[in-house]
N, C-alpha and C positions, 0 to 999 in steps of 0.2 A: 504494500500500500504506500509506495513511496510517493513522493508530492509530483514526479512528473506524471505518473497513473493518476491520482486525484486530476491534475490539470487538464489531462487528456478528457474524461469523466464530461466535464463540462462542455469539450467542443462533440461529444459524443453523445451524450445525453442532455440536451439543454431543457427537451421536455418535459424531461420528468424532475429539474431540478428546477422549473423558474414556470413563471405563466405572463402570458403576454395576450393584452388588449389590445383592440383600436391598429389605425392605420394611420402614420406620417412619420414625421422627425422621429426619431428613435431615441428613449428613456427609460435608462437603467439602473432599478434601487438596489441598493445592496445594504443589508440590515448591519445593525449592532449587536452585544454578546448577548445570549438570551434567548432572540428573538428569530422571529423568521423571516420567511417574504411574505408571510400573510399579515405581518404588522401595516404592509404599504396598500395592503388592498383599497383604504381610502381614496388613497388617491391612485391609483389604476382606475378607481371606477372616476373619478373627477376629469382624467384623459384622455379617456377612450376615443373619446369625441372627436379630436383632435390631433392625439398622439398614438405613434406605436409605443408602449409604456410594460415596461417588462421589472418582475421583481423574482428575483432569484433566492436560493437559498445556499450560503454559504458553506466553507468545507465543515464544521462542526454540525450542521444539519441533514447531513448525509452520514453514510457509511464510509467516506474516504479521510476520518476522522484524523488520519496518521498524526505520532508525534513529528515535531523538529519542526514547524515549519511556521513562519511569519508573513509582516502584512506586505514582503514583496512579494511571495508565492500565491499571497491571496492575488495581488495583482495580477499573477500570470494567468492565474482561475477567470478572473474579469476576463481577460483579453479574451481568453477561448470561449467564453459565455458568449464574448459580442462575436465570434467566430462561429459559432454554434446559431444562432440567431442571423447571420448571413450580416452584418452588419459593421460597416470599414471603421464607422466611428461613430460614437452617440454622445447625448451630456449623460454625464455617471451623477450619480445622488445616494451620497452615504449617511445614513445614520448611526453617528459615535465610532466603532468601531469600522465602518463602514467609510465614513470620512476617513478615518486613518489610512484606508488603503484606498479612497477616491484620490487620496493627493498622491500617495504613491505612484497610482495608476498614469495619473498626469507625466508626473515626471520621467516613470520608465517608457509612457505609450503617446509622448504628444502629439502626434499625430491620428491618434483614435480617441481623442477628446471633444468634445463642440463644449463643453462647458462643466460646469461644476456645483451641484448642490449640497453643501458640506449641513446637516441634521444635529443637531449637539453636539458637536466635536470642535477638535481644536489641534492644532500644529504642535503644542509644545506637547511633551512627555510629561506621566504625570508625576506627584513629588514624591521623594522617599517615603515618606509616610503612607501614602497611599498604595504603591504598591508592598510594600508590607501590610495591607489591613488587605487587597484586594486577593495578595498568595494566597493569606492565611484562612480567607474564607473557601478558597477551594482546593489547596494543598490535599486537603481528605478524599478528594474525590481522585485523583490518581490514580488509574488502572481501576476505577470501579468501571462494569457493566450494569452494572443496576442504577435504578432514576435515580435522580434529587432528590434531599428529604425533605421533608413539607418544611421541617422547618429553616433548612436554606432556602427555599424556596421562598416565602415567606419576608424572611430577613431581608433578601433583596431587591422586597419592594422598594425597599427606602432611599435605593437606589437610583430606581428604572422609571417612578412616577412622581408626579410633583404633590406636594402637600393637596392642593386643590382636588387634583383627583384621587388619590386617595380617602379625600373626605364623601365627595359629590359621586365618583361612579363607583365605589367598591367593584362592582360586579365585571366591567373591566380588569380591574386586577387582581380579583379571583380567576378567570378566565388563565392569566396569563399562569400563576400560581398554578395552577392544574397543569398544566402544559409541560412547564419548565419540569415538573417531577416524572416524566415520562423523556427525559434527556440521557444518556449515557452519564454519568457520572465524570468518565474520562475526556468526552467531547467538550464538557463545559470546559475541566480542567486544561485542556489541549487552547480551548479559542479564547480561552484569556491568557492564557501565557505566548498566543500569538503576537500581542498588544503590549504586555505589560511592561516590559525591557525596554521599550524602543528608543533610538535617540531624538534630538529636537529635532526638524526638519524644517525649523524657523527660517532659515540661513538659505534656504532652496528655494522658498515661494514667490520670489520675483521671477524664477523660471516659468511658473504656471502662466501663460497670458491667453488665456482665456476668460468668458465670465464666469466670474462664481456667487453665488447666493449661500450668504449665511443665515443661516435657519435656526433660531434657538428659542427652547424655553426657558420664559421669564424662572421660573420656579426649579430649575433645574440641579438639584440636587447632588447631582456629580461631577458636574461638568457647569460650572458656575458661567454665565455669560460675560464674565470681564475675561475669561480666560480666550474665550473665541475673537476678541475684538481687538489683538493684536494681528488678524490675518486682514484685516483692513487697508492697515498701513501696511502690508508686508507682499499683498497679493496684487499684481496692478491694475486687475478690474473685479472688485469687489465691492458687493453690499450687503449690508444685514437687516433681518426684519427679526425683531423680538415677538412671540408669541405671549401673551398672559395668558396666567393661568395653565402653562403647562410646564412640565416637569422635563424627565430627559428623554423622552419618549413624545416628545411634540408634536408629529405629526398623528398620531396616534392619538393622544388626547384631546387634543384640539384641532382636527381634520382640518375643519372647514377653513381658517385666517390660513395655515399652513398650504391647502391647495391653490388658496386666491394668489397666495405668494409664487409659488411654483408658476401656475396658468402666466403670472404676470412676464414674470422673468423668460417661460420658453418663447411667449409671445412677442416677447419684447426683441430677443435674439434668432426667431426663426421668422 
């Protein structure tokens, strides 16, 4: 199960790992840890109209789990998705983890980029601190086959959603809660130690010249918004829309302000 078999995987199987609506420009989500492609189905369904609009699901949400590998390999995954999908170049749109390897992707594929929607994420690496809180909650899970336990499952709400929904949709993040405990134990442990090492890639983003849309919630509990708002000055065509009332999971909890955002920005540039 080495990572060039995983990569293959995608430009071979793209159907059964992604779903794709609609007919035009070509638009490709790729999730954050946790989560899948059916986090983006909001907004699939907001594009269809308009766009060809694909959301995939990452190598921890498959069977090609392998250890050793990071968010360049994920990159190479993207490339063969949009290879898989018949498609030279698209705008990529990651959320959190997702962004970590949408900038990647820029950087290793510029020439198969139209644009950039970075979803609660951020260019710098996170702090000491946090990666020691982030091992430590899934260190256990290493080499497990068996789910999530409720109560990591659970715990990491506090993470993935913002105080508001928390309070207002419970049934949302029980949804999610369920999900997550039917994970490999090891796939989690594998797609965060994807992310968790990496270096800053602050120093690279004038490379990106494409547009990019920063996408953050106001309430976002991991990934705090002053953390995003150094890719402003650093990217040469960027801009940001703050979501209220959503946590890190933005598009997700607050669909509707997140797809007027998106609609705006493909509209703007196709």
């Amino acid at each position: 199960m080495a990572g060039e078999t995983a990569t293959a995987m995608y430009r071979h199987r793209t159907d059964a790992v992604s779903t794709t609506v609609g007919e035009g420009p070509p638009i490709v989500f790729a999730h954050g840890t946790l989560m899948d492609r059916t986090m983006f189905d909001p907004q699939l369904d907001a594009l269809s109209d308009g766009y060809r609009a694909t959301a995939y699901d990452l190598r921890a949400r498959t069977d090609r789990y392998a250890p050793g590998y990071d968010l360049w390999d994920l990159a190479d995954d993207c490339a063969a998705v949009l290879d898989g999908l018949g498609h030279d170049s698209a705008v990529l749109a990651g959320m959190s983890m997702g962004g970590f390897m949408g900038l990647r992707f820029a950087l290793a594929y510029p020439d198969r980029v139209d644009g950039l929607v970075l979803i609660d994420s951020m260019a710098a690496p996170h702090e000491p601190q946090e990666r020691e809180t982030y091992g430590a909650l899934v260190d256990p899970l290493e080499g497990s086959r068996t789910g999530v336990s409720e109560a990591l499952a659970e715990g990491v709400t506090q993470y993935l959603f913002g105080e508001t929904t928390r309070e207002e949709t419970p049934e949302l993040v029980a949804e999610w809660v369920r999900r997550w405990q039917t994970y490999p134990g090891d796939a989690v442990y594998h797609e965060l130690h994807s992310w968790l090492s990496r270096p800053d890639l602050s120093d690279r983003l004038a490379e990106i010249d494409v547009p990019v849309l920063i996408v953050h919630g106001e309430e976002d509990p991991s990934i705090d918004p002053s953390r995003a708002e150094p890719m402003l000055e650093e990217l040469p065509d960027a801009r940001m829309e703050l979501i209220p009332g959503a946590g890190h999971t933005s598009n997700l909890e607050r669909p509707e302000p997140v797809n007027e955002a998106i609609r705006s920005f493909l509209d703007e540039h196709h």
